[in-house]
Short mmCIF file of the C-alpha atoms (twelve columns), coordinates in Angstrom:
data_MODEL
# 
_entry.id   MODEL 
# 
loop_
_atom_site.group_PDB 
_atom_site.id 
_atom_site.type_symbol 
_atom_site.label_atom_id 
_atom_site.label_alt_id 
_atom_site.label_comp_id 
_atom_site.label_asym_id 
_atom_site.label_seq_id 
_atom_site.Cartn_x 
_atom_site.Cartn_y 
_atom_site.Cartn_z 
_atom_site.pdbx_PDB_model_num 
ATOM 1  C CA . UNK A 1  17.050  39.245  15.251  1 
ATOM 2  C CA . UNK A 2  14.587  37.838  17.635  1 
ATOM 3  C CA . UNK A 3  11.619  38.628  15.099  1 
ATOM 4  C CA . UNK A 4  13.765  36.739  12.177  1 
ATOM 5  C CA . UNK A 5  14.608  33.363  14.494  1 
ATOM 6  C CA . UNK A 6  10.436  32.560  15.354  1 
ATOM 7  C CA . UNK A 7  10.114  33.303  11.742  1 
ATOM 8  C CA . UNK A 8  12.444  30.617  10.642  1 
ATOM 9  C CA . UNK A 9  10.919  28.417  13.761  1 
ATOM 10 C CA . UNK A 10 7.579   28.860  11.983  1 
ATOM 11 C CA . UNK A 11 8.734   28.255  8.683   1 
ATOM 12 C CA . UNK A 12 10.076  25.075  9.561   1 
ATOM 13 C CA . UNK A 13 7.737   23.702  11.939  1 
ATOM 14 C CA . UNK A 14 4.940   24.415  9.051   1 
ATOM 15 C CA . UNK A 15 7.198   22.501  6.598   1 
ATOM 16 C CA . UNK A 16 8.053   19.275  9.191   1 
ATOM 17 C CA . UNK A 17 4.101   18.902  9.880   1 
ATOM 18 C CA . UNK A 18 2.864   19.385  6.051   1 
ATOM 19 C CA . UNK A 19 5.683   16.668  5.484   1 
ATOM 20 C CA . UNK A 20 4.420   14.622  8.106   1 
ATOM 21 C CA . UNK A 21 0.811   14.816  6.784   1 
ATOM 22 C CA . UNK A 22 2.149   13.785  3.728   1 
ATOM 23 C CA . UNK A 23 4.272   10.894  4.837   1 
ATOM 24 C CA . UNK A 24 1.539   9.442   6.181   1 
ATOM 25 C CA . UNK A 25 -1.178  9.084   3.355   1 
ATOM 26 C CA . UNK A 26 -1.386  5.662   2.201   1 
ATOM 27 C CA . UNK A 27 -0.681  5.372   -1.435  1 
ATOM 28 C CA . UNK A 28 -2.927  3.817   -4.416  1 
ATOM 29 C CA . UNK A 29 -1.430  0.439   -3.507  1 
ATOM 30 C CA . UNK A 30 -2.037  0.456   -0.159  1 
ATOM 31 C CA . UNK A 31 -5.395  1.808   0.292   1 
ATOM 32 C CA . UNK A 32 -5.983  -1.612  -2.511  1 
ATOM 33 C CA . UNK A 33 -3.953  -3.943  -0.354  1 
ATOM 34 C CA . UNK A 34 -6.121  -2.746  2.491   1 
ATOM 35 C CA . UNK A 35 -9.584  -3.310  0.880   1 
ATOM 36 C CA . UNK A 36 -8.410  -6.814  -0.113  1 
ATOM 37 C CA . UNK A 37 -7.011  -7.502  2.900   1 
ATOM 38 C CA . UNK A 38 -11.218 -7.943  4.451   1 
ATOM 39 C CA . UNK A 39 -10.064 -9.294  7.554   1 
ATOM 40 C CA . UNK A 40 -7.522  -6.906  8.339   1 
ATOM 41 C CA . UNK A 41 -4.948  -9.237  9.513   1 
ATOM 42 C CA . UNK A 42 -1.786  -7.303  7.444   1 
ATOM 43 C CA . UNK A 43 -1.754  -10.268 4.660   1 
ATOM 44 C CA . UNK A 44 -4.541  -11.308 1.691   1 
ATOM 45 C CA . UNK A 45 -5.324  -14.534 1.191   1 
ATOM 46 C CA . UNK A 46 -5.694  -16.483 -1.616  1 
ATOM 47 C CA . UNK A 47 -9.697  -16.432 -0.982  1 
ATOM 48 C CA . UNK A 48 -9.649  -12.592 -0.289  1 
ATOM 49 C CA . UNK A 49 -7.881  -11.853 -3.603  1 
ATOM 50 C CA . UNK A 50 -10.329 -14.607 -5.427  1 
ATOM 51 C CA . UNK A 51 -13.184 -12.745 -4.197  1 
ATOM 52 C CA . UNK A 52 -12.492 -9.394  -5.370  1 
ATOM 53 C CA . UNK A 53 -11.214 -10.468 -8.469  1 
ATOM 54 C CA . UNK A 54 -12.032 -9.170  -11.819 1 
ATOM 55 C CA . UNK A 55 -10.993 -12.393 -13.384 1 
ATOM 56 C CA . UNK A 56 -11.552 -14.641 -11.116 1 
ATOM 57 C CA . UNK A 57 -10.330 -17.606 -14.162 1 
ATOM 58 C CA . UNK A 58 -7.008  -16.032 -13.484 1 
ATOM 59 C CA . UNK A 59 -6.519  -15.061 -10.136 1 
ATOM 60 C CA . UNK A 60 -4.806  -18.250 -8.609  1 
ATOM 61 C CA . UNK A 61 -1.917  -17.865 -11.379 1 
ATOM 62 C CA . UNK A 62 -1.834  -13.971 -10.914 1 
ATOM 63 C CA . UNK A 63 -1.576  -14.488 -6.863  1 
ATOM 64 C CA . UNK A 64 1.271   -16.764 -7.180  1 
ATOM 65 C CA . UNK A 65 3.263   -15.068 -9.497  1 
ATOM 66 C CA . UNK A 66 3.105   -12.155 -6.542  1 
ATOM 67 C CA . UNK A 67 2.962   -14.594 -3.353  1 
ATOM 68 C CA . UNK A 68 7.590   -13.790 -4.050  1 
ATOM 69 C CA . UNK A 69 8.202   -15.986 -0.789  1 
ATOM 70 C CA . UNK A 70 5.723   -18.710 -1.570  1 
ATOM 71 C CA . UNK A 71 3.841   -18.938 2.166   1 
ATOM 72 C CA . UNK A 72 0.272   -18.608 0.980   1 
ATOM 73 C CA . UNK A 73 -0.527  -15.036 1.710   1 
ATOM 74 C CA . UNK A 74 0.642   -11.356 0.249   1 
ATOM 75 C CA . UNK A 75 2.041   -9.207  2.407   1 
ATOM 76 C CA . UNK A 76 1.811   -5.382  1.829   1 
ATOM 77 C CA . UNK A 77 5.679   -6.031  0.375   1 
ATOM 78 C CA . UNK A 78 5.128   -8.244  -1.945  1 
ATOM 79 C CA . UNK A 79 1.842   -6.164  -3.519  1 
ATOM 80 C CA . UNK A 80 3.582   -3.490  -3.833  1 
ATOM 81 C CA . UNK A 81 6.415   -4.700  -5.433  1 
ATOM 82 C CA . UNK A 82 5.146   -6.336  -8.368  1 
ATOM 83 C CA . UNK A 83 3.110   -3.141  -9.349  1 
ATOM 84 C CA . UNK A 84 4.818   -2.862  -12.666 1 
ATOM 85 C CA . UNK A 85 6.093   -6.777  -12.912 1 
ATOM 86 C CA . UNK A 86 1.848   -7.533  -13.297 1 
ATOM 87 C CA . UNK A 87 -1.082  -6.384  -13.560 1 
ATOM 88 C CA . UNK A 88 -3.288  -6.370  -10.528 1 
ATOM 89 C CA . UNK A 89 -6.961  -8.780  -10.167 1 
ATOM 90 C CA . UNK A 90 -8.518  -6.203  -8.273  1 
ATOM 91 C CA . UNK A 91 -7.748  -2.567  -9.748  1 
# 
């Protein structure tokens, strides 16, 4: 009995921490939303998402059609929320 209740402890504690792990790996989106986000204040900028844009002719239109509350800035929310409405300036 003993032997069979610290197997089951194992089991699970080796389950929680490999979910843990896992919960905490940014996705695709993020790891982009962080490399625009240069200054690392949690929002890009209209100039940020100009600068590493692939079409930079574009980019104003693209960022507001995802700036969803209109205050100048994308928040990691709002990026990640329009990933199938548009397509992204800096893939």
């Amino acid at each position: 009995m003993k032997i069979t209740t610290t197997l089951a402890t194992i089991v699970a504690v080796t389950f929680m921490g490999s979910a843990l792990c896992h919960a905490q790996s940014p996705s695709p989106k993020q790891k982009q939303f962080e490399r625009l986000d240069t200054d690392k204040n949690g929002e890009v900028s209209l100039e940020e998402f100009k600068a590493r844009s692939k079409t930079p002719d574009t980019a104003e239109a693209k960022f507001a059609r995802l700036d969803a509350d209109k205050n100048g800035s994308l928040s990691l929310e709002e990026w990640t929320a329009t990933e199938k409405k548009t397509p992204q300036a800096a893939e």
